[in-house]
C-alpha positions as CSV (number, residue, x, y, z in Angstrom):
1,X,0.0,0.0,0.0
2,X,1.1,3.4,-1.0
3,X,1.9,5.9,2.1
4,X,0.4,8.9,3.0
5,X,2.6,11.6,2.1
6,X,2.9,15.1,3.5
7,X,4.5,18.1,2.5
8,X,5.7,18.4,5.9
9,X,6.0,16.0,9.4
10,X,6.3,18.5,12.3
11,X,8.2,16.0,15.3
12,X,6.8,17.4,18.5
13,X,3.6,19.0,19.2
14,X,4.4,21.7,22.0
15,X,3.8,25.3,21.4
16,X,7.2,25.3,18.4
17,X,5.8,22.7,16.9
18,X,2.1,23.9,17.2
19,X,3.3,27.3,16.2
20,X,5.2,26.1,12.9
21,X,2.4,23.7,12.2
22,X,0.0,26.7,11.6
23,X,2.6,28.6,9.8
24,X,2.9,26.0,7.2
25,X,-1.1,24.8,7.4
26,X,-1.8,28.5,6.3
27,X,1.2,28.7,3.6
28,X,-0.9,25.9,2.0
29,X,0.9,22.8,2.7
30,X,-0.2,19.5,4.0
31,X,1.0,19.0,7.4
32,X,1.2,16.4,9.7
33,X,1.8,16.6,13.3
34,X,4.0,13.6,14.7
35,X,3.5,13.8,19.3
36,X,5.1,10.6,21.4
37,X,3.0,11.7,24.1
38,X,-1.3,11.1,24.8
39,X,-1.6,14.8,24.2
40,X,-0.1,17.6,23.0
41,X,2.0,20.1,25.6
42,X,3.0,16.9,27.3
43,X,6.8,18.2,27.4
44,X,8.6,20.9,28.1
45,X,5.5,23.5,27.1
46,X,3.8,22.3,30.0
47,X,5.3,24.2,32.4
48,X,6.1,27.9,32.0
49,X,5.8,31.4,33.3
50,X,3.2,32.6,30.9
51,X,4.7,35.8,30.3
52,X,5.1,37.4,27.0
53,X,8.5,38.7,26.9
54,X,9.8,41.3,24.2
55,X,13.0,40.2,24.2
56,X,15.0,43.1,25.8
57,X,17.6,40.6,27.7
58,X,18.3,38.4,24.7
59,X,21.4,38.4,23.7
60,X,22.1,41.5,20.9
61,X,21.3,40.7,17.7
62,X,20.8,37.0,18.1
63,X,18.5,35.0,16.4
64,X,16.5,34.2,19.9
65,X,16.2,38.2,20.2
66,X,14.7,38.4,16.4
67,X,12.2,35.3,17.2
68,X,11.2,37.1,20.5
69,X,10.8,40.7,18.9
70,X,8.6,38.9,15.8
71,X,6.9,36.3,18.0
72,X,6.0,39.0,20.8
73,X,4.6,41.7,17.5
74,X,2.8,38.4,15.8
75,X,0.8,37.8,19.0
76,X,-0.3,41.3,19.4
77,X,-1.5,41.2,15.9
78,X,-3.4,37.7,15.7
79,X,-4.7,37.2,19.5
80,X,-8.0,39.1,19.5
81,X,-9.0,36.9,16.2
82,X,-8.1,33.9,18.1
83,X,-9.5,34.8,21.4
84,X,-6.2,34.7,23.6
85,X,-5.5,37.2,26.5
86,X,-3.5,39.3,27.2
87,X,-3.1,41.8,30.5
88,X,-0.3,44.4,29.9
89,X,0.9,44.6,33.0
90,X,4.4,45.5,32.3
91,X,7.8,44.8,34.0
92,X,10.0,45.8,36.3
93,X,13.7,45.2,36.6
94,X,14.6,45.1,39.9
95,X,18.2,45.8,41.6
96,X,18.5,44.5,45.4
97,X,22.5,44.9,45.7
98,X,24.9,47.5,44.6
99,X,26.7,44.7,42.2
100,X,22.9,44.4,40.8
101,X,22.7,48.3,40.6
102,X,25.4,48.2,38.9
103,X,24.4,46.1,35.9
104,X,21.2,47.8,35.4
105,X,22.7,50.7,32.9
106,X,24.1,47.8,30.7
107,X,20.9,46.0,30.6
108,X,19.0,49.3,29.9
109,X,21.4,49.8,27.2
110,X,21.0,46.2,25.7
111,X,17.1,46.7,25.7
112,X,17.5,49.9,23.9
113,X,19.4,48.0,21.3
114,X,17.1,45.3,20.9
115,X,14.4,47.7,20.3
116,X,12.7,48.0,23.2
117,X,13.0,52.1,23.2
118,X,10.1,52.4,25.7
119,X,12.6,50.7,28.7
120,X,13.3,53.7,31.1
121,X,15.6,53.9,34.3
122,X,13.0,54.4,37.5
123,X,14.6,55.2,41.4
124,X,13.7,53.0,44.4
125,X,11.1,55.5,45.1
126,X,9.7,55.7,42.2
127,X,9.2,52.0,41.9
128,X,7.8,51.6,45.6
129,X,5.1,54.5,44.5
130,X,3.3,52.1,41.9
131,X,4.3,48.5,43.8
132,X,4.1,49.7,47.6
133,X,4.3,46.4,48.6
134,X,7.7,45.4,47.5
135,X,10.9,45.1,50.3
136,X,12.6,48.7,51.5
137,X,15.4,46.7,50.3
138,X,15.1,47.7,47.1
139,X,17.8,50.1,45.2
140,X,16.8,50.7,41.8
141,X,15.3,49.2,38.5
142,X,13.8,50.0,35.2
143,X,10.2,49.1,33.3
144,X,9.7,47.4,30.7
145,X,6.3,48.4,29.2
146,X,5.8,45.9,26.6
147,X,6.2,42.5,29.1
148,X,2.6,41.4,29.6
149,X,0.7,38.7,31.1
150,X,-0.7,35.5,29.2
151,X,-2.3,31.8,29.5
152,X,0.4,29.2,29.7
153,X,-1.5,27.0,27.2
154,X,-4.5,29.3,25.5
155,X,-2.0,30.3,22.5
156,X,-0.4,27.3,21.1
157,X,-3.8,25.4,21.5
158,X,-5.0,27.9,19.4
159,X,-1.8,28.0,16.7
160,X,-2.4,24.1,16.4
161,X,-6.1,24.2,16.1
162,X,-6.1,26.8,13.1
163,X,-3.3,24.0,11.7
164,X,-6.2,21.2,12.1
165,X,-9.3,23.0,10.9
166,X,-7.4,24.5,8.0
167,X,-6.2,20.7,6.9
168,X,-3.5,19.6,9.0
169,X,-3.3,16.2,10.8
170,X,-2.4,15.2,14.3
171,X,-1.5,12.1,15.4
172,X,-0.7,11.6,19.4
173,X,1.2,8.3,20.6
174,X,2.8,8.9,17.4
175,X,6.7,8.6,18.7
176,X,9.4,8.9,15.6
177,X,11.2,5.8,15.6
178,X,13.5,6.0,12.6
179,X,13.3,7.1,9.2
180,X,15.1,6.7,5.8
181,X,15.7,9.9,3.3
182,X,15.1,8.5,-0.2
183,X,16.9,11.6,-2.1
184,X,13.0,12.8,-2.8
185,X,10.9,12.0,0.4
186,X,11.6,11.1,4.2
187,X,9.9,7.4,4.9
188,X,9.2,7.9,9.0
189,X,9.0,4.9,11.0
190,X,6.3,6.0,13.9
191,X,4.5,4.2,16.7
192,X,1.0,5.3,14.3
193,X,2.8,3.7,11.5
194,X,4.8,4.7,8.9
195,X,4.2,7.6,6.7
196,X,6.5,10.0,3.7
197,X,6.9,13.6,4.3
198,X,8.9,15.7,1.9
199,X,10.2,18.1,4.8
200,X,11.0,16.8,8.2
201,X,10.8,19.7,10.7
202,X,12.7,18.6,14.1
203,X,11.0,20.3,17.2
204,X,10.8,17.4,19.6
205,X,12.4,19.9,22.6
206,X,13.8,17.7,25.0
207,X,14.0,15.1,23.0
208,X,15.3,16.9,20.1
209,X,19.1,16.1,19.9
210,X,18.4,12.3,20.2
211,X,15.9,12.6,17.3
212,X,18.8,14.2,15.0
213,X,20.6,11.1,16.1
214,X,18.3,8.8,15.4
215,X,17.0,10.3,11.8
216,X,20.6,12.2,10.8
217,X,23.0,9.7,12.5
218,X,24.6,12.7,14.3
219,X,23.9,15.7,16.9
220,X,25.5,19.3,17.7
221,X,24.2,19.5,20.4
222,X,23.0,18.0,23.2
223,X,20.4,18.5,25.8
224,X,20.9,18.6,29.1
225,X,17.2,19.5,31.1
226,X,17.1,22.3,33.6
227,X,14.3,22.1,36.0
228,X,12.6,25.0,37.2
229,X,10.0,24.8,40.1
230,X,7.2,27.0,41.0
231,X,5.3,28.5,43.7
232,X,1.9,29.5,43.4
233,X,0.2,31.6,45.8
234,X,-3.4,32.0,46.5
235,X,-5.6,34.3,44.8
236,X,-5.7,36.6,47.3
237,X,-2.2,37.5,47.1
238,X,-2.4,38.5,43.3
239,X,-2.7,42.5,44.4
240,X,0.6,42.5,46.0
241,X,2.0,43.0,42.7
242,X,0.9,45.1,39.6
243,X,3.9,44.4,37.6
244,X,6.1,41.3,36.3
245,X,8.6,42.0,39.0
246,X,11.7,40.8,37.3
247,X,15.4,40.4,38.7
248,X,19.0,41.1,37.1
249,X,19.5,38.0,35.0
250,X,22.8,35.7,34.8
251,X,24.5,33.9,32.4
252,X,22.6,31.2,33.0
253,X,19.7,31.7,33.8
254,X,17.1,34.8,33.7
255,X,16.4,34.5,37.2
256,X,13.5,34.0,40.0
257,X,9.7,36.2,38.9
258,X,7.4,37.4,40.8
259,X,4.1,38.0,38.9
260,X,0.3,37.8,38.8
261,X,-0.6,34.8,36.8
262,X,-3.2,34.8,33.9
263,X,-5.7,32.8,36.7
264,X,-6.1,35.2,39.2
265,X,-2.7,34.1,41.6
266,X,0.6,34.7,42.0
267,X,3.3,33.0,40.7
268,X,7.1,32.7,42.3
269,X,9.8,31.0,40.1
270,X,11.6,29.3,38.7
271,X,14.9,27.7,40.1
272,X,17.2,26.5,37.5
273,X,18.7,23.2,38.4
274,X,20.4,21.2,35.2
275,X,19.9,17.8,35.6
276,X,20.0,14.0,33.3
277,X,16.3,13.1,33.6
278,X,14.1,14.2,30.5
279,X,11.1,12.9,31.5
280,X,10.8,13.9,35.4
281,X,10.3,17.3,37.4
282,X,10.9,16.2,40.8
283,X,9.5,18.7,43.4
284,X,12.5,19.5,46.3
285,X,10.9,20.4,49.5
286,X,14.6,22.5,50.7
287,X,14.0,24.3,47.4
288,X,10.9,25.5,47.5
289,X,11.0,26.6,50.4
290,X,13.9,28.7,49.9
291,X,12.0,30.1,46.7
292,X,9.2,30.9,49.3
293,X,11.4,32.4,51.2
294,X,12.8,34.5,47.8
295,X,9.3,35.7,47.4
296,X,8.9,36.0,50.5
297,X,11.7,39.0,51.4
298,X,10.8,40.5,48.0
299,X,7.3,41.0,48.8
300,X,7.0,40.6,52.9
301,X,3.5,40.9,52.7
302,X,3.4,37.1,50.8
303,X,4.2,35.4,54.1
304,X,0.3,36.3,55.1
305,X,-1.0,34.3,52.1
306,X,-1.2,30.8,51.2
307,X,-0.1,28.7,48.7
308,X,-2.0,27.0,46.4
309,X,0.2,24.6,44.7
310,X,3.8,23.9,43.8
311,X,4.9,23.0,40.3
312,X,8.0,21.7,38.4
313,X,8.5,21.9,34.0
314,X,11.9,21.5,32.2
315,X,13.3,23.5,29.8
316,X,15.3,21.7,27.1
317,X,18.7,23.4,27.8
318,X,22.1,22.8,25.2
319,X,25.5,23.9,26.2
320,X,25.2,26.6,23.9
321,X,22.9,30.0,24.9
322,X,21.7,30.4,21.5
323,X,19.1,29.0,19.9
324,X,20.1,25.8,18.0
325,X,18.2,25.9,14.2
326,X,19.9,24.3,11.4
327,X,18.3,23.8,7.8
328,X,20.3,20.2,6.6
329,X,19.9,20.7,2.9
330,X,20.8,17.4,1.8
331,X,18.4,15.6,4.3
332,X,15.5,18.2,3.8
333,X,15.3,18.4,7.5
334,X,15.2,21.3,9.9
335,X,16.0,21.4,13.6
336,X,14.6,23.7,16.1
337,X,16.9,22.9,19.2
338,X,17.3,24.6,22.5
339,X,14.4,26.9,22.9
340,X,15.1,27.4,26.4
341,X,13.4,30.2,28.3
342,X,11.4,32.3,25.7
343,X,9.4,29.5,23.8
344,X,5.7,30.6,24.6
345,X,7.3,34.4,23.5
346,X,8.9,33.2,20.4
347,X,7.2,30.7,18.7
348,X,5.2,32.5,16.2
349,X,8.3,34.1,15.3
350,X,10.6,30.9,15.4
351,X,8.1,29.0,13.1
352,X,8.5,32.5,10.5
353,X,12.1,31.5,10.7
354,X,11.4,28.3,10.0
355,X,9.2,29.0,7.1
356,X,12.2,31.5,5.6
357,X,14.7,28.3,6.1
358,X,12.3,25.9,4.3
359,X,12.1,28.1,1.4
360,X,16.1,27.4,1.2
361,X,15.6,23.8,0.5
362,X,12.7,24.3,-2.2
363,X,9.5,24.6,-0.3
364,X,7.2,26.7,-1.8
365,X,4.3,28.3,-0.3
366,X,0.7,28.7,-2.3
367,X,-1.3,30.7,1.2
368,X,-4.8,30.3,2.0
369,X,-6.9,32.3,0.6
370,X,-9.7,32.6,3.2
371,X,-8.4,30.5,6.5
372,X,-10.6,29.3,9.0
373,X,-10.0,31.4,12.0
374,X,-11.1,29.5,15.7
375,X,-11.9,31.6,18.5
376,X,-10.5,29.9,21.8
377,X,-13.0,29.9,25.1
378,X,-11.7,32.3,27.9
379,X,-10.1,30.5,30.6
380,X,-8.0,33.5,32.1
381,X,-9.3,36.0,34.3
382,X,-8.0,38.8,32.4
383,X,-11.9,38.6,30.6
384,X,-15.5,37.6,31.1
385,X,-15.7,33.5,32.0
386,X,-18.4,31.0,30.8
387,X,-19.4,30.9,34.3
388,X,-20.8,34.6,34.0
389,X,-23.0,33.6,31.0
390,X,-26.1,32.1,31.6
391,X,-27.4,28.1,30.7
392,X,-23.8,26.8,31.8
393,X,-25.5,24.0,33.7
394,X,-23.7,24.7,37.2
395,X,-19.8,24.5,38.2
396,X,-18.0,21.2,37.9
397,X,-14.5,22.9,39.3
398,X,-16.1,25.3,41.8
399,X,-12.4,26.8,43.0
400,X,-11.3,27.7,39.2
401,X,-14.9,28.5,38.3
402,X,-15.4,25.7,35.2
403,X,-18.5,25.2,33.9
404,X,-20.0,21.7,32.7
405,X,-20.5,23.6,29.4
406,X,-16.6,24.4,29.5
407,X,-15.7,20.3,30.4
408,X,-18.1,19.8,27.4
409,X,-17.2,22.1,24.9
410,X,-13.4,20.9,25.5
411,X,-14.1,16.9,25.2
412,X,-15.2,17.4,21.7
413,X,-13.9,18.7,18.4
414,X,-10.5,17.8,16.7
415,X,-8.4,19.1,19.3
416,X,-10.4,17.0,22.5
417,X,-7.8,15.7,25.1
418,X,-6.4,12.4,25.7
419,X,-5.8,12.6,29.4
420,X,-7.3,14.3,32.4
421,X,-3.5,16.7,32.6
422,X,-5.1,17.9,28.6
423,X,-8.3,18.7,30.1
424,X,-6.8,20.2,32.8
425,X,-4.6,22.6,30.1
426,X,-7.9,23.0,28.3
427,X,-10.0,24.4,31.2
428,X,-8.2,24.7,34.5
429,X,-10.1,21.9,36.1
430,X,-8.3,20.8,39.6
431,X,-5.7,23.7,39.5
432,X,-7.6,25.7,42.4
433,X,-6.8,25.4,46.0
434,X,-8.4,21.6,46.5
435,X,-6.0,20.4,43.9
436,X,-9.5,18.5,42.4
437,X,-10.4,17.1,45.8
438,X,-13.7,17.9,45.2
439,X,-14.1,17.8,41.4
440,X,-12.5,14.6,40.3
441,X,-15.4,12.3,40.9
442,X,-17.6,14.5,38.8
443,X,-15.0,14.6,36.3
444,X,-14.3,11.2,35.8
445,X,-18.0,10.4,35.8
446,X,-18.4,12.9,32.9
447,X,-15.2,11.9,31.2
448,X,-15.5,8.1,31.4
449,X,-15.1,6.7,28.3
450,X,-14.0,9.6,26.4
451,X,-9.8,9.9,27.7
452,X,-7.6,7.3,26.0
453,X,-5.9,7.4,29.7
454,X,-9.3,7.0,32.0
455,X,-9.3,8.6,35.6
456,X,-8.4,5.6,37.1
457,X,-6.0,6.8,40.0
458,X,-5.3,10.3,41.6
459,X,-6.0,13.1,39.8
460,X,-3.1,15.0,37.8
461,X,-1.7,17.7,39.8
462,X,0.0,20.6,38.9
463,X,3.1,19.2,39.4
464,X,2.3,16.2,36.9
């Protein structure tokens, strides 16, 4: 039997590939997206910070900055079509020692030079004026207008459903186990079964430098996770802070945040802590409570508030800083290694550097003419929920607010999750303070028989 072929296999459905999967859906070509996982955001896009950076810290004139810059201008361009939020907040950098002080003209400079013109130098007074809440051990800082708030897991839901409803196909449990290039087509060996592609696009994250290996025989690089962990505070605690209160980066790492998060708490984190495992984020009890602790002395007002949950993702970090793309022309296969920090930021931008890179090894685009367009159900808080419309048919997640009509509405369609941790991602179910101690057996009675991973045990966490 003859294969299906593709125009193009996107390897890895988190919010690269979901983003680069669009890109190509709407430049006309048949797309197929290859996940190992039961649903998509399984990986490293599960956890993240959820802000929208403009790239002012990247590294000058890097090809992370220009993904940022594009990805952070796309988003403002596309989001109220697709129904994604957006609360621009704003950030400030904050300096709490004189070495920190210090740095700040540097940084301000750097941000300049990326772009971001609006950056301007504020006192310690100044800043404790609009955040009155933050420790008198501050020194100095600067803001950053353009840094805003968004939904973890809103946008690249969004990029891959336009992909599906405009043509594309996604297969889940669909690990790549080895392929052949035949000088015309790539033959991919999959756990779905085997299927031709014409352009193999490598965005597999953590996984991504053993996939090089196992399709291209070779890898430059290789990834090395680094775990961050998170604190999330009650809802309560979200006016403490008005801004993205942001610290003096490193080297390695751009350091611990403070912010409001897009549910209505507040988020501390993350650590950065390298380590072998690619598939676990432990959660250390002596670290998080030294990241309390952080928050804690930057905003002293924290330690009256409780915590809600505790959370750990991984970031797929290389030995280099820099983004790791590489077009191989005589493989017609492009990696898209190392996105580290700034994925959710620079994904609509990466996959329009993808696109330019494909057109280098003879892809040619024929656009749309008239694209389907979804509009994505509010989950955020930053605008009206389902829960304030009327015929919902009562709360199934009473602490995040989730309607029945929400679980519904999210079990169906071409996009319905796999697993209770998708529906979860789709509609916040047990993320509020019970943790789903009080929703799960609803859940599982209303999602029996329609997850290919039933809700058999304990409910998925945020930590999961």
């Amino acid at each position: 039997m003859a294969l299906e072929r593709y125009d193009i296999a996107v390897i890895g459905a988190g919010v690269i590939g979901c983003a680069i999967a669009r890109a190509f859906t709407l430049d006309g070509a048949k797309v197929v997206v290859l996940e190992k996982a039961a649903d998509v955001l399984d990986g490293a896009s599960k956890g993240n910070s959820a802000i929208l950076h403009t790239g002012f810290d990247a590294p000058e004139g890097s090809l992370e900055q220009r993904c940022v810059a594009e990805g952070h201008a796309e988003y403002l361009s596309i989001r109220e079509g697709l129904g994604l939020p957006l609360d621009p907040c704003g950030a400030l950098v904050l300096a709490w020692n004189a070495e920190e002080e210090a740095r700040l003209p540097a940084l301000l400079a750097q941000g300049h030079a990326n772009g971001v013109r609006d950056a301007t130098p504020l006192t310690a007074a100044q800043i404790r004026s609009e955040e009155p809440n933050l420790s008198p051990r501050l020194r100095a800082g600067f803001r950053v207008p353009g840094e805003s708030l968004i939904d973890p897991w809103s946008a690249p839901h969004a990029y891959l459903l336009q992909a599906l409803l405009n043509g594309a196909t996604l297969l889940r449990n669909a690990e790549v186990t080895g392929g052949q290039h035949d000088g015309t087509d790539w033959h991919l060996d999959t756990a779905a079964g085997p299927l031709r592609a014409g352009l193999v696009i490598n965005a597999a994250g953590l996984w991504g430098d053993l996939l090089d290996e196992r399709l291209l025989g070779q890898r430059d690089f290789t990834i090395r996770p680094r775990k961050g962990q998170f604190v999330v505070y009650d809802k309560s605690a979200a006016a403490l802070a008005r801004h993205i209160l942001l610290p003096v980066p490193t080297e390695k790492t751009k350091g611990i945040v403070l912010c409001r998060t897009a549910f209505g708490n507040l988020l501390v984190g993350p650590t950065a802590e390298d380590q072998e495992d690619r598939v676990t984020a432990a959660l250390v009890p002596d670290t998080l409570a030294a990241l309390r602790a952080k928050g804690e002395e930057i905003l002293p007002r924290l330690r009256d508030h409780e915590v809600t949950s505790l959370y750990a993702g991984l970031r797929p970090a290389t030995q280099y800083k820099e983004y790791r793309i590489k077009a191989h022309p005589d493989r017609a296969m492009i990696t898209v290694g190392g996105i580290r920090s700034t994925g959710l930021s620079s994904a609509l931008g990466t996959a329009k550097h993808v696109r330019a890179l494909a057109e280098t090894l003879g892809h040619r685009a024929a656009p749309l003419a008239d694209p389907v367009t979804p509009r994505l159900p509010n989950i955020s808080a930053t605008a009206p929920r389902d829960c304030h419309a009327p015929g919902h048919d009562g709360l199934i997640c009473p602490c995040e607010e989730v309607t029945r009509r929400e679980v519904e509405a999210a079990l169906t369609g071409p996009l319905a999750p796999n697993t209770l941790a998708g529906l979860k991602r789709r509609t916040r179910v047990t993320m509020g303070r019970c943790q789903g101690f009080y929703c799960s057996a609803a859940l599982a009675r209303l999602t029996e028989g329609r997850l290919a991973q039933p809700m058999t045990g304990p409910t998925d966490r945020m930590e999961d």
